[in-house]
C-alpha positions as CSV (number, residue, x, y, z in Angstrom):
1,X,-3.1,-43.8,91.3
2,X,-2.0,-44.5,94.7
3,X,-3.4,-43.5,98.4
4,X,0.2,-42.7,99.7
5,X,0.1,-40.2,96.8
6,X,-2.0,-38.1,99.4
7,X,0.4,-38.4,102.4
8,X,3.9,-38.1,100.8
9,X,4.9,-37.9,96.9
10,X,5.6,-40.9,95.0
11,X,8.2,-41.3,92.8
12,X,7.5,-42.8,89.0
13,X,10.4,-42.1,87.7
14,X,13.6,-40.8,87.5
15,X,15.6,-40.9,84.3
16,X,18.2,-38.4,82.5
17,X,18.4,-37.6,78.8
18,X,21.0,-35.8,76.2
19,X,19.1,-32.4,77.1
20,X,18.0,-32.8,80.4
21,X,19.9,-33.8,83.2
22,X,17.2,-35.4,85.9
23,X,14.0,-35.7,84.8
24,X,11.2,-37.0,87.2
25,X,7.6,-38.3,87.4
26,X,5.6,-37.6,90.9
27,X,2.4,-38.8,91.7
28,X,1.4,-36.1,93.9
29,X,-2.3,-35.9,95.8
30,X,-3.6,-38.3,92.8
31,X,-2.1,-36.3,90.1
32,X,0.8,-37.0,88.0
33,X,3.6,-34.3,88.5
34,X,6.6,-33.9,85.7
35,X,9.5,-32.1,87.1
36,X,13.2,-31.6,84.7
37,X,16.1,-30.4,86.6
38,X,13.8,-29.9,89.6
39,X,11.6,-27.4,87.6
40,X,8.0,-28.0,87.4
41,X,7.2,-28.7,83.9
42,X,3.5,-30.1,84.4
43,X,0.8,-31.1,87.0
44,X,-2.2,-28.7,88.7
45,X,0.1,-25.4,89.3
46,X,1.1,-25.6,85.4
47,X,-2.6,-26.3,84.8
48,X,-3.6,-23.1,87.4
49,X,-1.1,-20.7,85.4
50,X,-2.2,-21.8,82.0
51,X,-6.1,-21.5,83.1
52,X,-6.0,-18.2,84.6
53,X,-4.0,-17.2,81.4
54,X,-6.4,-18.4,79.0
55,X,-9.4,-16.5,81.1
56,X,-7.5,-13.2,80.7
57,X,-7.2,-13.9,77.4
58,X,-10.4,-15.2,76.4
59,X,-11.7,-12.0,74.4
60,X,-9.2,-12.2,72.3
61,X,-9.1,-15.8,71.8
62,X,-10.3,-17.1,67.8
63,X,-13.5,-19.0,67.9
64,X,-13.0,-20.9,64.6
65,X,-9.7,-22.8,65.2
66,X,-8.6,-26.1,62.6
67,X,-4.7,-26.3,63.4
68,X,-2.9,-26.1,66.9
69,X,0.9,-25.6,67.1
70,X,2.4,-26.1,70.2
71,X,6.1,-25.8,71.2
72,X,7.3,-27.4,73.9
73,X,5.5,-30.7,75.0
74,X,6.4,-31.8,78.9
75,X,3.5,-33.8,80.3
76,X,0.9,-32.5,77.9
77,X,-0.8,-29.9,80.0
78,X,-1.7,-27.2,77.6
79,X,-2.2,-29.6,75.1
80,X,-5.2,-31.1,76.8
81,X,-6.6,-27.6,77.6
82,X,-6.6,-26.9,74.5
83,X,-7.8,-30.4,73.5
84,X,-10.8,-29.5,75.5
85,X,-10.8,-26.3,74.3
86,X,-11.3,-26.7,70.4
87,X,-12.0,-30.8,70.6
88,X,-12.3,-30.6,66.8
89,X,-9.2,-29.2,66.0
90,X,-5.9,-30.9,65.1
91,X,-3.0,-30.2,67.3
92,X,0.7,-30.6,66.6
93,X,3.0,-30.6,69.2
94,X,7.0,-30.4,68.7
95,X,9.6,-31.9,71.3
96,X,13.4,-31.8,70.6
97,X,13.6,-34.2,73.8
98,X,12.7,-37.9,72.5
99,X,12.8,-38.8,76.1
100,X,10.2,-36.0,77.5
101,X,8.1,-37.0,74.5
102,X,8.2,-41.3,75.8
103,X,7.2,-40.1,79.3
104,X,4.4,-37.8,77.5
105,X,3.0,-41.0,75.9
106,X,3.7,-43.4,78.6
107,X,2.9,-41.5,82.0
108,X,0.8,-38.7,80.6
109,X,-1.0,-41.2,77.9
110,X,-0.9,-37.9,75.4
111,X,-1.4,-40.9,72.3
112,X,-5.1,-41.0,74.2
113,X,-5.6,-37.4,72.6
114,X,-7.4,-37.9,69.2
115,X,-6.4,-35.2,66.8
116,X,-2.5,-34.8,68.4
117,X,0.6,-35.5,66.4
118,X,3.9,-35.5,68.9
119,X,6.6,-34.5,66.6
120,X,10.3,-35.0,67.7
121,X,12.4,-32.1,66.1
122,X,14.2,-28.7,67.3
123,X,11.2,-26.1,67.6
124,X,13.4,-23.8,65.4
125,X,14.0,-26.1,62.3
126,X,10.6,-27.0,62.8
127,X,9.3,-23.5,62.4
128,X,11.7,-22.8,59.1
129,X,10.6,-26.1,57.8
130,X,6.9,-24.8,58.5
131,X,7.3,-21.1,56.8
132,X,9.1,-22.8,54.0
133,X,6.2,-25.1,53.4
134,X,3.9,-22.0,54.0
135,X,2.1,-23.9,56.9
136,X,-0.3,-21.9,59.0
137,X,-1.7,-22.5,62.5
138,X,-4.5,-20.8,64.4
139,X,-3.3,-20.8,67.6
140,X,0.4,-21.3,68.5
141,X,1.6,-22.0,71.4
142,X,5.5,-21.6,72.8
143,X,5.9,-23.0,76.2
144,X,9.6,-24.3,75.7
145,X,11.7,-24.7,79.0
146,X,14.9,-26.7,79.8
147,X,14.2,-26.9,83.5
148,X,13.9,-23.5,84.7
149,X,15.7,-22.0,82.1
150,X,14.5,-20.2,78.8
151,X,16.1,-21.2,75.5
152,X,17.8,-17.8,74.0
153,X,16.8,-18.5,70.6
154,X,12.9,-17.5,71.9
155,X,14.2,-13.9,71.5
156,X,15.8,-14.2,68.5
157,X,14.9,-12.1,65.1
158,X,14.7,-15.3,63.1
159,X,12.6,-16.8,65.2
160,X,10.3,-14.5,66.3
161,X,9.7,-13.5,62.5
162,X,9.0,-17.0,61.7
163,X,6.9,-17.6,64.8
164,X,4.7,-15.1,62.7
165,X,4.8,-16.6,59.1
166,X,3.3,-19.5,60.9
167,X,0.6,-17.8,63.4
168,X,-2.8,-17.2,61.3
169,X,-4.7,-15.7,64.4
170,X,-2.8,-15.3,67.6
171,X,0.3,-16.7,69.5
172,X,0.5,-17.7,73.0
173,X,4.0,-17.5,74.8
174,X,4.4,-19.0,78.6
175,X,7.4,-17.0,79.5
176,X,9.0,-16.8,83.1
177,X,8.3,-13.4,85.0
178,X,11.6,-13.6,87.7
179,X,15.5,-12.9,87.9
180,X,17.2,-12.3,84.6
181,X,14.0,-12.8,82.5
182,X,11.9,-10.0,83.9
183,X,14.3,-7.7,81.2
184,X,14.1,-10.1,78.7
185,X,10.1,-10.6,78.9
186,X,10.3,-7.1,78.6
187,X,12.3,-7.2,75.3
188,X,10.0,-10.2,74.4
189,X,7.3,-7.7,74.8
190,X,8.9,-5.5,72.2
191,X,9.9,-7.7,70.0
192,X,6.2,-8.7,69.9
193,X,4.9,-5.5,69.6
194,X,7.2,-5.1,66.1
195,X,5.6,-8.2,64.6
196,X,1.9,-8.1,65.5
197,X,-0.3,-5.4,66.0
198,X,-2.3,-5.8,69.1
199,X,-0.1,-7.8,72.5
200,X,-1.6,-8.7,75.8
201,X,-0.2,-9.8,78.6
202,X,-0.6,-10.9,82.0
203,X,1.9,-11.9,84.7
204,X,1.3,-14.6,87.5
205,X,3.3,-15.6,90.0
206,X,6.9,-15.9,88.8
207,X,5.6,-16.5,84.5
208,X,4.4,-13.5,82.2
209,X,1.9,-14.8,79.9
210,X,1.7,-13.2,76.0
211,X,-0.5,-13.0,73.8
212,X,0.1,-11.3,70.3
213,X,-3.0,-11.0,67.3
214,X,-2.9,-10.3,64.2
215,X,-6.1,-8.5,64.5
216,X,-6.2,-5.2,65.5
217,X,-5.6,-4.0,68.8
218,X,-8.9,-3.1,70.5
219,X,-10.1,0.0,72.7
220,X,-9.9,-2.1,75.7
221,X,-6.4,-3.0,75.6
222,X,-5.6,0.8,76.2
């Protein structure tokens, strides 16, 4: 990492790809920054949002967890929280952008991670290819972005129904909590609330964090 880092950004990279039109690398203060179409995508903040998330979630959070999903990869982020989280667990993690998922392995050195499988493929087709397959995952995570935008397919019935074929405990969603998508987190909300019997949720800053269960909803949720 580099000194000037502390005084001014440093730029990595800067490179464009079929689905994103500017994607760059910062090092910023010592730490490696990922930003697509000027969007943060990983670094501390993402980090800060995902930590706090996972605190307010942490009751309802499975102890015994063998198989990670993740959707959406970026610069790994979540993937090593949760790396750190269940160190013993395998993780899969789907990217349709073979780009995003070179810089993941190259600037982010996600290949480090024992246990993670990067997997270039549409998150949908991978989820039909998963409830076809009758695959199951502990924890599944959805933390798709193309720069500050929000894929529509996230609210769809399709997908939301095979989100939980696949989902054995609980499913996390990183959805944005600002504009246009205040409605639709709210819609996400329902939609959620049709599929799984106990939702949480907790908004920071401009994101609205979910969590949905398959357990039963508890007192304290009320």
């Amino acid at each position: 990492m580099s000194l000037l880092s502390y005084l001014y950004p440093q730029t990595r990279l800067i490179t464009s790809s079929t689905y994103n039109r500017l994607i760059r690398v910062n090092e910023e203060q010592g730490s490696l920054k990922l930003l697509v179409n000027g969007s943060r995508q990983s670094g501390p903040y993402i980090g800060m949002l995902w930590k706090k998330a996972f605190g307010n979630f942490s009751g309802a959070m499975p102890f015994q967890v063998k198989k990670i999903l993740v959707l959406g990869v970026g610069g790994g982020t979540v993937i090593r929280m949760l790396h750190s989280m269940y160190p013993d667990a395998r993780i899969s993690a789907v990217d349709i952008d073979p780009v995003i998922l070179g810089i993941a392995r190259t600037y982010f050195r996600l290949d480090a991670l024992p246990g993670l499988t990067l997997i270039e493929e549409d998150a949908g087709k991978f989820l039909r290819s998963s409830v076809s397959g009758k695959k199951e995952y502990d924890i599944v995570i959805l933390d798709i972005f193309i720069g500050a935008d929000i894929p529509d397919m996230v609210l769809s019935a399709g997908f939301l129904d095979d989100l939980r074929c696949v989902t054995r405990s609980v499913f996390l969603a990183n959805y944005l909590y600002e504009f246009r998508y205040v409605g639709q987190s709210r819609i996400l909300e329902r939609e959620l609330g049709k599929r799984f019997p106990r939702v949480l949720d907790f908004p920071i800053r401009n994101n609205r964090f979910f969590l949905a269960s398959k357990a039963p909803a508890s007192p304290s949720d009320l």
